[in-house]
N, C-alpha and C positions, 0 to 999 in steps of 0.2 A: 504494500500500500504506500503511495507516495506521503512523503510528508515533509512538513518545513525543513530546509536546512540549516546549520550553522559551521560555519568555518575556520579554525584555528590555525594559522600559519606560526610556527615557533613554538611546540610544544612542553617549555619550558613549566615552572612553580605558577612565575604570572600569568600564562597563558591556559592553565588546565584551572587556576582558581577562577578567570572569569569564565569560561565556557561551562563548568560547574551549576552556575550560577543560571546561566540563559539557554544550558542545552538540553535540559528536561522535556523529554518528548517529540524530541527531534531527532534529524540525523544527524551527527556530530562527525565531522571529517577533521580529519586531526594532520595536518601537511607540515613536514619539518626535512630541510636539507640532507639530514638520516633518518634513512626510513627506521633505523632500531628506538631512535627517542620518539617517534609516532608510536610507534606497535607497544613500546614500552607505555605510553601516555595509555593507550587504546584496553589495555588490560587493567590498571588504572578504575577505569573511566567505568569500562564495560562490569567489573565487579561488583561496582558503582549503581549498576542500573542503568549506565546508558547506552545507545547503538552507535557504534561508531566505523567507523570507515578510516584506513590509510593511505597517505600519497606521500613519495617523494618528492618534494620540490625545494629550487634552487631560487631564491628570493630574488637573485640576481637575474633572471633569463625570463623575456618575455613568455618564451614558449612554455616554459612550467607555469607561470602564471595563468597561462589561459588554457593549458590541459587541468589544471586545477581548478577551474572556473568548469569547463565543461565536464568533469568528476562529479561535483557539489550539485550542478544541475540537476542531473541523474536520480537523484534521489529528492525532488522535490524546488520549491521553490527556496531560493538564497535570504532568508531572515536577519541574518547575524554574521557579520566577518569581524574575528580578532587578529588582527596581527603583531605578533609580538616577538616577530622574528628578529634577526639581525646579528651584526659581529661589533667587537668593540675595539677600543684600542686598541689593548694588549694584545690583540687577539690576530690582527689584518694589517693588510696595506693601506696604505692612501687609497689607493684603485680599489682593492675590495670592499672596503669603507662605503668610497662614494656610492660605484657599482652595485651593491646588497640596501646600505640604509637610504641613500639616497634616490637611486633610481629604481631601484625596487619598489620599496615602499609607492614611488610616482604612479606605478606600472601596475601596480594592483590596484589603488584606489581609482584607477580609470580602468582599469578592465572590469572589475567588481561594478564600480560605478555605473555599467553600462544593462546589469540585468538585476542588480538589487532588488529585492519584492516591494511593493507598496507596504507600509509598516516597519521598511526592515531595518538595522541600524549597523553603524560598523564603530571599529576603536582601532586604533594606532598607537601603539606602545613608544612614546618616545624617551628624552630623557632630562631630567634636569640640566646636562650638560648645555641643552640647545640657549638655557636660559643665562649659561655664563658667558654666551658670545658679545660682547658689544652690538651697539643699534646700529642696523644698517642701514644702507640708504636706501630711500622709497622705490630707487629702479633696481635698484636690489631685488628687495624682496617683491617685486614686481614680478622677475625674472623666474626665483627663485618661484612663486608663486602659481606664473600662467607660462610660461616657457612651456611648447611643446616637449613631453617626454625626452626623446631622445634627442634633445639639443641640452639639457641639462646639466650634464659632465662636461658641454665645450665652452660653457659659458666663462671668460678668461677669466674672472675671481676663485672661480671656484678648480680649472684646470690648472691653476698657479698654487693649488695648497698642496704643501711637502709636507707637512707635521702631519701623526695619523691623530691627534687630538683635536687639532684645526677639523680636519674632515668629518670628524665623528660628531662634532658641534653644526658644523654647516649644516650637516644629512640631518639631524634632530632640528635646528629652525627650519630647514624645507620640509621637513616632516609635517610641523605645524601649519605654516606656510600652505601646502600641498590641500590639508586638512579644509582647511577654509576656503581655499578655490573649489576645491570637488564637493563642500556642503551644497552652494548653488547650483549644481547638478544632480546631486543625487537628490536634495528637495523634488526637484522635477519629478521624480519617481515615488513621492513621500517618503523617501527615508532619511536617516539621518546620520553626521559622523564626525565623531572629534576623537581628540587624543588626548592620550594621558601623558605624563611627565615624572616619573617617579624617581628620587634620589636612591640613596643604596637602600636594597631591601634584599632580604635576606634568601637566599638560596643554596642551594650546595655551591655555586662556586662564587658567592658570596663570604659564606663561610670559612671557605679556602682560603679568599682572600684576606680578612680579618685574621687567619693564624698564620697566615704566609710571611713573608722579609717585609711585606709593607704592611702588614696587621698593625704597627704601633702607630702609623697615620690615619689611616682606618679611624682605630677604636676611639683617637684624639678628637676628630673630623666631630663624629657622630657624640661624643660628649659633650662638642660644646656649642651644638645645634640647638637649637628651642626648644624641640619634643627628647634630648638628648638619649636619643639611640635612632638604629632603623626601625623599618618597617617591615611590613610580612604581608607577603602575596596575596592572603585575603581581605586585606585596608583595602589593594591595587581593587580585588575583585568586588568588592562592596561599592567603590566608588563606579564602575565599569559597567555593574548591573544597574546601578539608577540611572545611569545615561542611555542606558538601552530596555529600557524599560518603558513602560507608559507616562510614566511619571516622568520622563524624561525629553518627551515626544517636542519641546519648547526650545531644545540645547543641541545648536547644530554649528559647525564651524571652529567650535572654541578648542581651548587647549586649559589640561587642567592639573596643574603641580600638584604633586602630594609626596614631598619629603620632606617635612618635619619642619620645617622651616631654615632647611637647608641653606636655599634660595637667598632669601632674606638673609640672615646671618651673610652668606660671602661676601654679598653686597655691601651692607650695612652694619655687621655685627662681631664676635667673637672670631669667623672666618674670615676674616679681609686677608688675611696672612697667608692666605689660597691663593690669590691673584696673583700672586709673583713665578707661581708653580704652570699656572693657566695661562 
């Protein structure tokens, strides 16, 4: 029997606690770069009570994008896409940086954008980082913003960044950025989609990271923030479920911090001592 879809691209803590929340009674497709962290989510999930489905996809390549689009179809209409996929500094290149956060993320939310159901709502995982960038300029983020897809990595600000920190921040304001330009189209279709912005929140390779060679900046970081610790993937999914919920049916375009007041502090507070690092 066909029935509504929901979509998870990055089967990670944060990604399996919002779909948790919104995939009751649906089909739950669970798409991660390896397919063993899907199948692993998928056993998870399905223990759980829910039905779920697996795909490989490369967040980077159009073509898994839209064989994942036509996957999700399959099984009903597309109500719900999380994405929460992506790579991080540590983790990438410049290139793969842009490539995955930046132009990924562009390439879903316009292909997704294009069959989303009436009712349906989508979330973008981005990251407090994008909020440590300095204010761009209005053609900037213009660029940044409505810039046809695949002209996005040639744009010369952005094919001039050599730090993978630089790029990891750009890809997180286009993220937002992105957000806002494709609410005014997926409204067309009544649905809706903004992003989240979450500082460090706790997951197994968060946890890593707190005990690893940089654990004593870490644990500094997060003590002398406002809320003075992290977060935990179900805050992420509490705030994700109201946005895509009915009660949320009024919040399209935005973008919405939720680290502790992270944010705040580097700017203004206890963290200024950050800026020199960033």
């Amino acid at each position: 029997m066909s029935k509504d879809a929901a979509v998870l691209l990055g089967t990670g803590s944060i990604g399996q606690a919002i779909v948790r929340r919104v995939g009751a009674g649906k089909h739950v497709v669970l798409a991660d770069v390896k397919k063993e962290n899907a199948d692993r989510a998928a056993k998870i999930l399905e223990d759980a009570g829910f039905e779920t489905s697996t795909i490989a996809v490369n967040l980077g390549s159009r073509d898994d994008i839209i064989a994942l689009v036509s996957h999700a179809q399959s099984f009903g209409a597309v109500k719900h896409v999380i994405n929460a996929a992506g790579v991080s500094p540590s983790q990438a290149s410049v290139q793969d940086i842009l490539k995955v956060d930046l132009y990924g993320t562009a390439v879903l939310l316009e292909e997704f954008g294009k069959i989303i159901a009436d009712g349906g709502s989508g979330i973008v995982i981005s990251s407090q980082s994008g909020h440590r960038l300095g204010a761009l300029s209005e053609e900037e983020n213009e660029q940044l913003a409505a810039s046809p897809v695949d002209e996005l990595m040639t744009l010369p600000f952005i094919a001039a960044i050599t730090d993978t920190l630089k790029a990891y921040q750009y890809s997180k304001r286009c993220n937002v950025l992105r957000v806002m330009y494709e609410a005014t189209r997926w409204g067309k279709r009544g649905a809706t989609i903004n992003s989240i912005s979450p500082g460090i929140i706790i997951t197994p390779l968060a946890n890593d990271e707190l005990h690893g060679p940089r654990g004593e900046g870490y644990r500094k970081m997060l003590s002398l923030c406002p809320a003075g610790r992290a977060g935990t993937p179900d805050e992420v999914g509490d705030l994700a479920a109201f946005l895509m919920s009915e009660k949320g049916r009024w919040i399209s375009g935005s973008d919405f911090l939720i680290d502790g007041g992270t944010t705040a502090s580097y700017w203004y507070g206890d963290l200024q001592y950050l800026k020199a690092t960033h």
